[in-house]
TORVEXFI-708287 format. One line per 2 residues: for each residue x, y, z of C-alpha. Coordinates in Angstrom, 1 decimal. Example, Ala and Ser with C-alpha at 12.3 -4.5 7.8 and 13.67 -1.06 7.14 Angstrom:
2
12.3 -4.5 7.8 | 13.7 -1.1 7.1
REM end
This chain:
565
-31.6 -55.9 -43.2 | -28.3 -54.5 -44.2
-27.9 -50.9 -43.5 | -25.3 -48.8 -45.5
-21.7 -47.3 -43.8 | -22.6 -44.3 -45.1
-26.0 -44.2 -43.2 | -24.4 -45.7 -40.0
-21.9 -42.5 -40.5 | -24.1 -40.2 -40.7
-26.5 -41.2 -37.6 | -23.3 -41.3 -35.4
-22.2 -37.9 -36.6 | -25.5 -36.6 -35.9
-25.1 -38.1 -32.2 | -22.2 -36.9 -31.5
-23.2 -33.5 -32.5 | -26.2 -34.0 -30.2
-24.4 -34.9 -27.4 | -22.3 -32.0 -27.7
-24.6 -29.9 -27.9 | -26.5 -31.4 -25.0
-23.5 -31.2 -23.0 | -23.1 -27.3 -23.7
-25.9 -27.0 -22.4 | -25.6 -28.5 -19.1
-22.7 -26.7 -18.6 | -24.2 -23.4 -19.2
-25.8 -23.9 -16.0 | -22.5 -24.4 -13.9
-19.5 -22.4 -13.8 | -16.4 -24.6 -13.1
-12.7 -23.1 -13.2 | -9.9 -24.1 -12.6
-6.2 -22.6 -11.7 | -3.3 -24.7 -12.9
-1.2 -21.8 -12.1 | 1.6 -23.0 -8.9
0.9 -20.0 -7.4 | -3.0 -19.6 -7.7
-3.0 -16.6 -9.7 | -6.5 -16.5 -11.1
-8.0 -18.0 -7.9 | -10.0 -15.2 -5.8
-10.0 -15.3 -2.4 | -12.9 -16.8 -0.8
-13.8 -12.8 1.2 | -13.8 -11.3 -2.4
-16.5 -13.6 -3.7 | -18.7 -13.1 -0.1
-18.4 -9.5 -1.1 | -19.1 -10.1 -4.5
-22.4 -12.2 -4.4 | -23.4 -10.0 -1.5
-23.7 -6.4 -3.5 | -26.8 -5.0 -3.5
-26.8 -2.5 -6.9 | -24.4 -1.9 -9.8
-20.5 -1.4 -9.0 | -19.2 0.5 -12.4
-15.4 0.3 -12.5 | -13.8 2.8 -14.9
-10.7 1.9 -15.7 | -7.9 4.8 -17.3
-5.6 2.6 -18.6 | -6.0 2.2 -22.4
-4.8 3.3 -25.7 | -1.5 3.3 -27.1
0.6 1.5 -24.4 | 4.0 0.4 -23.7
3.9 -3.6 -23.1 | 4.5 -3.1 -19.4
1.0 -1.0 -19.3 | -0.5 -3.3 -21.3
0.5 -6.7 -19.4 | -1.1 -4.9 -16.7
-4.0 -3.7 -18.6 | -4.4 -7.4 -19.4
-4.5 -8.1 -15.5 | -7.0 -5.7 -14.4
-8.9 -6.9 -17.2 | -8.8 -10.8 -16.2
-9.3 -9.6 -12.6 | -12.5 -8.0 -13.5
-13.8 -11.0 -15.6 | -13.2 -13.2 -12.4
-15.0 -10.7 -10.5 | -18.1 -11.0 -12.5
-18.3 -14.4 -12.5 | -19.3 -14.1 -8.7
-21.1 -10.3 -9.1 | -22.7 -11.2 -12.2
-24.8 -8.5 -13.2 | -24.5 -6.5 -10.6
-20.2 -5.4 -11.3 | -19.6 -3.6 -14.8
-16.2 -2.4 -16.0 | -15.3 -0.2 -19.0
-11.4 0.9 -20.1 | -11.5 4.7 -21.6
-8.5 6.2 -22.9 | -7.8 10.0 -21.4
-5.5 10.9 -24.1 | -8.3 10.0 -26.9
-9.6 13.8 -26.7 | -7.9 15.3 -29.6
-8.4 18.8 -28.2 | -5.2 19.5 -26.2
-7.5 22.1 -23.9 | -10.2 19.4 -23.4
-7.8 16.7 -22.7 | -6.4 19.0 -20.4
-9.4 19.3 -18.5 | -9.8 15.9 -18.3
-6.1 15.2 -16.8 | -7.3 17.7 -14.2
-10.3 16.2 -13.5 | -8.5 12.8 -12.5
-6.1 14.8 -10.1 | -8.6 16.4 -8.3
-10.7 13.0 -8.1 | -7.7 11.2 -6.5
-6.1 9.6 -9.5 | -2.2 9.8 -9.6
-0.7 10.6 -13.1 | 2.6 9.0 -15.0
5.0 9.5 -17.5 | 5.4 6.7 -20.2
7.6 6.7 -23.9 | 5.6 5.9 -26.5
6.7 5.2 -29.9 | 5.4 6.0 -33.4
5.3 4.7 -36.7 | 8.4 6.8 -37.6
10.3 4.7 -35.0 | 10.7 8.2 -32.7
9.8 8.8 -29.2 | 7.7 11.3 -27.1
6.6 11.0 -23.5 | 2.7 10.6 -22.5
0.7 10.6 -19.7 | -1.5 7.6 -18.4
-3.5 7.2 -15.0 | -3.0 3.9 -14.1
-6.0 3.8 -11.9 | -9.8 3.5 -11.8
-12.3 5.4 -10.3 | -15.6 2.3 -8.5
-18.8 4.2 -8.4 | -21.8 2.8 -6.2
-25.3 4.5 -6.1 | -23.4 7.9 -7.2
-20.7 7.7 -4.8 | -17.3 7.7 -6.5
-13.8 6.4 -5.2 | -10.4 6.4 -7.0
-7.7 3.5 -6.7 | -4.3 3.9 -7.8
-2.9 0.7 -9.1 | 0.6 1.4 -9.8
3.3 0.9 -6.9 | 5.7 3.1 -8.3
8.8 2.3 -5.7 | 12.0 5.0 -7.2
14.2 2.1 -5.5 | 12.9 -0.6 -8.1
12.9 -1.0 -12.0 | 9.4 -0.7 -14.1
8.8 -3.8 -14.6 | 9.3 -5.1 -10.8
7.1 -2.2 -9.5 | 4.5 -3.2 -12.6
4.7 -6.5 -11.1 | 4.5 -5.5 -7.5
1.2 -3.8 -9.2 | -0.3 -7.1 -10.6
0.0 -8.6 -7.6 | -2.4 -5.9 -5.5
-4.8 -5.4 -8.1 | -7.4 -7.8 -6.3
-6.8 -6.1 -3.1 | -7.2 -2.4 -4.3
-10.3 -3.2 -5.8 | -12.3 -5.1 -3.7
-11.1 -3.0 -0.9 | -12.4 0.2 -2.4
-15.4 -2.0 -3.5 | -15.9 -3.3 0.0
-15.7 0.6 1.3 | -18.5 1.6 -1.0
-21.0 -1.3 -0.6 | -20.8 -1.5 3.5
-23.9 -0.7 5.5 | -22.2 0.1 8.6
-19.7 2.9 8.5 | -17.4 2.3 11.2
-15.3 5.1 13.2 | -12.0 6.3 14.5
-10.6 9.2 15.8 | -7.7 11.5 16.2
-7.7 12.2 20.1 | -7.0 15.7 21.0
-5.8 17.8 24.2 | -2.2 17.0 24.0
-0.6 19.4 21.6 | -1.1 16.7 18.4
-1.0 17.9 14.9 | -4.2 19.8 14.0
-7.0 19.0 11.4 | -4.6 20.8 8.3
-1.4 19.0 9.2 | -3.7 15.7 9.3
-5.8 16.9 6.6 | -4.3 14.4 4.1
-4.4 10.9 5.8 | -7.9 12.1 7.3
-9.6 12.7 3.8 | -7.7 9.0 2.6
-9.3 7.0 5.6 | -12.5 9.1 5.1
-13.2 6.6 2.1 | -13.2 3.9 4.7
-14.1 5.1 8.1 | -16.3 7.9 9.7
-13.6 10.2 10.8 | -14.0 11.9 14.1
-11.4 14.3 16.4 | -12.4 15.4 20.3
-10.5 15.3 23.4 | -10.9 12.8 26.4
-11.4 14.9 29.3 | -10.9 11.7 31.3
-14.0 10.4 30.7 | -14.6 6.6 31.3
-15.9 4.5 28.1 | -15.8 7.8 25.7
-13.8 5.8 23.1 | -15.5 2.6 23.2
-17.5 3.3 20.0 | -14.5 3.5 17.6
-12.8 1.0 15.8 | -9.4 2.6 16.5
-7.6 6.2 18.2 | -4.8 8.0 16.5
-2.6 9.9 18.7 | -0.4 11.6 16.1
2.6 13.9 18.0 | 1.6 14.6 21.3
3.8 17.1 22.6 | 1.6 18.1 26.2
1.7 15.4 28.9 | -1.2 12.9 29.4
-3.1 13.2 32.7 | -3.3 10.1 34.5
-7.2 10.5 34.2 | -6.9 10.5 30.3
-3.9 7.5 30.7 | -6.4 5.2 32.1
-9.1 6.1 29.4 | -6.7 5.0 26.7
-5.5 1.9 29.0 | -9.5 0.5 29.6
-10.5 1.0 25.6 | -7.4 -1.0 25.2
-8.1 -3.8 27.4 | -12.3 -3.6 25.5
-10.7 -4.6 22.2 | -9.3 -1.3 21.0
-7.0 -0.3 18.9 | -4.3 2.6 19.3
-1.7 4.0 16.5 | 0.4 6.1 18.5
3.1 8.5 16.7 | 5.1 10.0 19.1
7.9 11.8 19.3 | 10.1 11.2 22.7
12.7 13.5 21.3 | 11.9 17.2 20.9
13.7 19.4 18.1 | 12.8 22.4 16.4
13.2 22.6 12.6 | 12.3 26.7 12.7
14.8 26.8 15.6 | 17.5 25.2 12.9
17.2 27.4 10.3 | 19.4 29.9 12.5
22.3 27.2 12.4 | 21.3 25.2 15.6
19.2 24.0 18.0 | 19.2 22.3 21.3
17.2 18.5 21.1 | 15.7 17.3 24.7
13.7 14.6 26.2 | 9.6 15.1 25.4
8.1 14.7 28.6 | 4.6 12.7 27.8
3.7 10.7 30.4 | 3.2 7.6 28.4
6.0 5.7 28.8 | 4.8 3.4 31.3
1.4 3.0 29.3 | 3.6 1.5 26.1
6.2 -0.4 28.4 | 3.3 -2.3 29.4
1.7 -2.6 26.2 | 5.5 -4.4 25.0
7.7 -1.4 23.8 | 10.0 1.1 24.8
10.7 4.3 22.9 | 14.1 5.3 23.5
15.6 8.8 24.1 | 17.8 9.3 21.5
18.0 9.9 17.8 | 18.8 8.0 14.7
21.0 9.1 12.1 | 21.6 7.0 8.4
23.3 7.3 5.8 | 19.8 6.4 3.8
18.6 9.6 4.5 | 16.4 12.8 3.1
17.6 15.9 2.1 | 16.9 19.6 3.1
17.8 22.7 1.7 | 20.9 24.6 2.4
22.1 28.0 2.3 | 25.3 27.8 1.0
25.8 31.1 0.1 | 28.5 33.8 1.6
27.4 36.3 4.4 | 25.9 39.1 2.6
25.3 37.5 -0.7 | 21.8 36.3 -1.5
20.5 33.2 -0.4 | 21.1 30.4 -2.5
19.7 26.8 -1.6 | 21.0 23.9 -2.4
19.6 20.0 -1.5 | 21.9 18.1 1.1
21.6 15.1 2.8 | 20.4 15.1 6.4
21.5 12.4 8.2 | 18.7 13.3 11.0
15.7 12.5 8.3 | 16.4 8.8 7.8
14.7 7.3 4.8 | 12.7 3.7 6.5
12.7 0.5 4.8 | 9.7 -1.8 4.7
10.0 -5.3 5.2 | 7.7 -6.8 1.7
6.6 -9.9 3.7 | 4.2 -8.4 6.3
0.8 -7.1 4.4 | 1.4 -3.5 6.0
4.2 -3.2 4.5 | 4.3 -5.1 1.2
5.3 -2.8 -2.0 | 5.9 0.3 0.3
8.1 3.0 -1.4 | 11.1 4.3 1.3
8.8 6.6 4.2 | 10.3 9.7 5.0
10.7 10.7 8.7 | 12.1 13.5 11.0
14.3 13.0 13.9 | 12.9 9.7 14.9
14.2 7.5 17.9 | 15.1 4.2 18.6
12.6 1.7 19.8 | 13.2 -1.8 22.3
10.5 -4.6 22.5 | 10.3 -6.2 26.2
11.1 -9.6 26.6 | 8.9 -10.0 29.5
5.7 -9.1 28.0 | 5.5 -13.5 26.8
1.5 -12.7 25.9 | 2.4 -10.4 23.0
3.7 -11.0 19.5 | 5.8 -8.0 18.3
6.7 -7.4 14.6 | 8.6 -4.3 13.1
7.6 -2.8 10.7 | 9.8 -0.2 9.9
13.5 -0.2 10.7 | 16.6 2.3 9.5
19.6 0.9 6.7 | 22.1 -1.2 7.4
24.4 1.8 8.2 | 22.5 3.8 10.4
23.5 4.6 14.4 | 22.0 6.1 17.5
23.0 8.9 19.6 | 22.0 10.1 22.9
20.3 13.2 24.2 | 20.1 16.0 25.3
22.6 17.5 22.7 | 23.0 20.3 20.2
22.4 19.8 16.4 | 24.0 22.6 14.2
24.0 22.5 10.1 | 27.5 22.5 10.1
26.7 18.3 10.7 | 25.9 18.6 6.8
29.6 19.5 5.6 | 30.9 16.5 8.0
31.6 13.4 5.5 | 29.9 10.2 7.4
32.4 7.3 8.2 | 30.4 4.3 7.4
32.6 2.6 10.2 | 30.8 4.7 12.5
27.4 3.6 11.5 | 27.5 0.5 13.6
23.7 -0.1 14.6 | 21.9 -1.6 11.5
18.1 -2.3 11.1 | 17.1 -0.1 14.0
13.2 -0.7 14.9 | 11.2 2.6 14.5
7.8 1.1 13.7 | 6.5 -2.2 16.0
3.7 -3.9 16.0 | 2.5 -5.6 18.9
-0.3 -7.8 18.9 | -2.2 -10.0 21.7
-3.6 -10.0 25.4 | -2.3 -7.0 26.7
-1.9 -6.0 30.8 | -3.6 -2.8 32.1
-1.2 -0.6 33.3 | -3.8 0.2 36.3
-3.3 -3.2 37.4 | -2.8 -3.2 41.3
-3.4 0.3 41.1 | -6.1 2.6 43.2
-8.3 4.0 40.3 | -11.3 5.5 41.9
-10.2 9.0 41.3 | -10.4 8.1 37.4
-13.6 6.0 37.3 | -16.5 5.9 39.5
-18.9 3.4 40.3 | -20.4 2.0 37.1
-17.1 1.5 35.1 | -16.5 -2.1 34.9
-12.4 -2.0 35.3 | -10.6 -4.8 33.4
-6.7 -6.1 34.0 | -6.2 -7.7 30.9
-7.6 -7.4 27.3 | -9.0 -9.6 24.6
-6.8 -10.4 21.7 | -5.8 -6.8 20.5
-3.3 -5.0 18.2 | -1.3 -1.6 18.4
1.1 0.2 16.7 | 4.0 2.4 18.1
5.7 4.6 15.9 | 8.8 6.7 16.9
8.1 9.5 15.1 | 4.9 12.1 15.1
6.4 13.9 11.9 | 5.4 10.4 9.8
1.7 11.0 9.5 | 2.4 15.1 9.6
1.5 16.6 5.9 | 2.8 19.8 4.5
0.8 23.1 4.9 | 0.8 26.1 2.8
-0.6 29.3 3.8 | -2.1 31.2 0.4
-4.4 33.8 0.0 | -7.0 31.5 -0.9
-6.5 30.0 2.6 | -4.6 27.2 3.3
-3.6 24.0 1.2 | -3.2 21.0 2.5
-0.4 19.0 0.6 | -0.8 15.2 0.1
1.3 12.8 2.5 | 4.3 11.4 1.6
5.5 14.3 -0.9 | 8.8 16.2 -0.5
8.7 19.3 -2.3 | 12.6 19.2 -2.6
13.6 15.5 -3.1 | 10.6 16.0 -5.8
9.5 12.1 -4.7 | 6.6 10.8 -3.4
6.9 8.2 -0.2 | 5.0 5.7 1.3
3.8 7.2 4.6 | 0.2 7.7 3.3
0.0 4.2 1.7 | 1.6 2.7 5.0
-0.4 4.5 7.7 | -4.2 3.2 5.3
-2.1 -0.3 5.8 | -2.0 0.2 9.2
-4.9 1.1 10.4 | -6.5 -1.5 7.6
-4.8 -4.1 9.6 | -5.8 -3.2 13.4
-9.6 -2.8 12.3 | -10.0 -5.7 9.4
-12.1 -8.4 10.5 | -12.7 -10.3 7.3
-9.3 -10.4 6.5 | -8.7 -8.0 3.3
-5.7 -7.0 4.2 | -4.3 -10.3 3.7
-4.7 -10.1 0.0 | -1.5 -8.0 0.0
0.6 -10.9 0.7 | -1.1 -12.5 -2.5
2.6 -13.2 -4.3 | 3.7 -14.2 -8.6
6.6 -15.2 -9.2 | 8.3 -13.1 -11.8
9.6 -15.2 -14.5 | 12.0 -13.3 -16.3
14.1 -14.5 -19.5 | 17.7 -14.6 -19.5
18.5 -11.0 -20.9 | 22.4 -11.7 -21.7
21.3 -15.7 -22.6 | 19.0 -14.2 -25.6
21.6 -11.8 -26.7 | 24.7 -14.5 -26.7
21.9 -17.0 -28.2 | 19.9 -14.9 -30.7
20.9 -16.7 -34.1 | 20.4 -19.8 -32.3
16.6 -19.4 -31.1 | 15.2 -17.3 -34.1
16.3 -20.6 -36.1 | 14.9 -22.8 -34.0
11.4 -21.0 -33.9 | 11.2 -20.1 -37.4
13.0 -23.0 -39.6 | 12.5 -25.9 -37.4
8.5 -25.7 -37.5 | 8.6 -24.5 -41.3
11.3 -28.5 -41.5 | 8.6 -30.5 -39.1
5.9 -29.7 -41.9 | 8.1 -30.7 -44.5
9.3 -34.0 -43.5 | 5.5 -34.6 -41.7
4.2 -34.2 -45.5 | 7.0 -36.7 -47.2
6.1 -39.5 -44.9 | 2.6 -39.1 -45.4
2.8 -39.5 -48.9 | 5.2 -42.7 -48.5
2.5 -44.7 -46.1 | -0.4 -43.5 -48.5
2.0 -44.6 -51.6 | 2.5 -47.6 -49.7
-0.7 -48.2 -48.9 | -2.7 -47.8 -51.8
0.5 -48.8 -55.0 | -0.7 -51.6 -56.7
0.8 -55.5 -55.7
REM end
């Protein structure tokens, strides 16, 4: 029997289409993706998807990033968005997201009260230039942020590294590149059963609860904050995942010494922030003041533990300012910014996760410090270091204001790069060892002479983690970290210190994310310029040219084809 092409046609159309559709629906019951991108850019890391299959209840991400934006804003927009999506392929129904608009209010006094709203929750504004159909321009605000809520607990993430030493679209790029990291690190926070805990050890002079206040209400989100004193007593640490000693300014007794040494060698953790040089701002303000050795009784604790802080003070070119009275005697003040060469403004290395897309920190009369060779166990890394015209000098000595009117000779500056901030990290040597310690322990404390694999970080200045106060009627406010009230800039010592302590305590390795790295593939600005004529052609008449001549050989092989003999 001869069966008709037309039938045969038909049958295999209606196969294929069943095939198809058959094969949709296998599909539907796997999720395959895949990243041709050289650098992984879509890929998630495999601890955001154990965190993401893992959550218990509904993670609602509000995102305030939408509306009329600038094409920077909204390539990042499109990021957060993609990041999301990828998210919920592992969370399924358990993550939602939703982009709102804060400027959508049309009432300026209800809009208002939404702007403050997102201050007070943790969400840092910006300025952008928007454009309208007129062709003028105005300036906006955005939130580049989110604020993750789990079981009615909200936190806010700010996902815009805005860096005053880099241009927009490197610091919206720096931003793309931690998106996956500031969310499932807030996300992480929110979802964990166990809250762990660290403290601010007291008894030594440090900074109080106010002049912590910031950084403690920041690692609040993360940790169980707690503050005591030692009082010598053996194993009194052991249940936090890291001590801050921030600006000790009494001496440590040998009693609380060998507390700090034995939580060390358990597995502890220890951010220290010290100040070996003393010198009184207040005292300055009168034209000078005398800067001397702090006597702490640490130094042999951090000599063993790999680092030396040294007595003497940096001065850089890279500096901060302060504000000067440069009026005549017996005329009214009148204050003027100067640079103080005593303040030096640290660069952060971008290759270490700690300190990857860190604006400039600000610090105050800070010190050199020297890693020891013979500590072969230990890896040390610094973190922060001075400019490449910076130099040291030695104390004791008198500082006077009149420094300010002296022009700095960069021929003087002699000592780039100097360390401030190290990291030292491995198996660490008691600095009891060989030592009679009965008078600090008694008979049940199990003594140990070297420590499991641990990290710590010495810092070389007590000032870095020190936030502004101001005394009001209302009580007192506790200004956020990082800001300087005269430089009217916001720094990265908040942003670095969360880093920090992110890195000594992180197990499942979050932190890592921040190394997560694009490459930025920028056009040729001046190439496009030289070359406009040239391209616009090329895109616009070539195409309209391939048509053409695609369409008048068509018509000659089907003439061909089908003309007569």
């Amino acid at each position: 029997m001869h069966r008709h092409p037309g039938n045969i046609s038909i049958i295999r159309l209606i196969l294929s289409i069943l095939v198809i559709i058959l094969i949709v629906f296998i599909s539907s019951f796997f999720v395959v993706r895949i990243d041709l991108t050289a650098e992984k850019r879509y890929t998630i890391s495999p601890v955001t998807k154990k965190i993401l299959k893992n959550l218990e209840d509904i993670v609602c991400v509000k995102i305030y990033l939408d509306g009329d934006l600038n094409i920077p804003f909204k390539k990042m927009q499109r990021n957060i968005r993609e990041t999301l999506n990828e998210f919920r392929i592992y969370a399924g129904k358990n993550l939602e997201y939703e982009f709102i608009n804060p400027m959508a209010e049309k009432d300026e006094k209800i809009r208002n009260d939404v702007f403050n709203e997102l201050y007070e929750k943790g969400l840092k504004p910006t300025n952008i230039l928007s454009t309208d159909k007129e062709g003028g321009t105005s300036e906006k605000i955005i939130f580049p942020g989110a604020i993750i809520v789990y079981r009615g607990i909200e936190l806010p993430v700010n996902l815009l590294k805005n860096n005053p030493g880099l241009d927009a679209e490197q610091n919206i790029h720096n931003s793309i590149q931690s998106i996956e990291f500031e969310l499932i690190n807030k996300i992480r926070s929110l979802t964990s059963k166990v809250t762990e805990k660290i403290a601010f050890i007291e008894g030594h002079g440090e900074l109080d609860e106010f002049q912590t206040g910031d950084i403690t209400k920041e690692l609040a989100n993360h940790f169980q904050v707690d503050r005591g004193r030692i009082n010598g007593t053996p194993g009194i640490l052991d249940g936090y995942k890291a001590v801050i000693i921030a600006k000790p300014t009494k001496p440590f007794s040998e009693a609380d010494k060998f507390v700090i040494d034995q939580y060390v060698m358990n597995g502890g953790k220890v951010l220290w922030f010290v100040d070996e040089v003393n010198v009184s701002m207040d005292s300055l303000i009168d034209g000078s003041t005398f800067a001397f050795i702090n006597n702490l009784n640490i130094e042999d604790l951090l000599f063993r533990y790999g680092v030396r802080i040294n007595p003497d003070l940096v001065r850089d070119i890279q500096c901060n300012i302060i504000p000067v009275n440069r009026a005549l005697a017996g005329n009214p003040a009148r204050f003027v910014p100067a640079p103080w060469l005593y303040y030096p403004l640290l660069t952060a290395p971008g290759e270490h996760p700690v300190t990857r897309s860190l604006n400039l920190i600000k610090t105050e009369f800070v010190s050199s410090i020297d890693t020891i060779g013979a500590r072969k166990n230990l890896k040390k890394t610094v973190l922060l270091r001075s400019s490449p015209y910076s130099m040291t000098v030695s104390v004791p000595r008198m500082i006077s204001l009149e420094e300010i009117t002296e022009q700095p000779d960069k021929r003087q500056f002699t000592s780039p790069n100097i360390p401030v901030a190290v990291l030292t990290e491995g198996v660490f040597e008691s600095a009891f060892k060989n030592r009679n310690i009965q008078q600090y322990a008694d008979a049940t404390t199990s003594f140990k002479e070297s420590s499991r694999p641990g990290k710590m970080l010495v810092v070389s200045d007590g000032d870095m983690i020190r936030n502004e106060i101001r005394r009001t009627s209302r009580g007192t406010m506790i200004m956020p970290l990082g800001t300087d009230r005269y430089a009217q800039q916001y720094f990265g010592n908040k942003d670095f210190i969360v880093n920090a302590v992110n890195y000594l305590t992180d197990q499942e390795g979050i932190i890592q994310l921040r190394t997560k790295e694009f490459k930025m593939r920028l056009l040729d600005k001046a190439k496009i310029t030289d070359e406009r004529l040239k391209w616009q052609i090329i895109n616009v008449v070539v195409p309209v040219l391939m048509v053409i001549i695609s369409g008048i050989i068509y018509h000659y092989f089907r003439k061909r084809k089908y003309a007569g003999p």
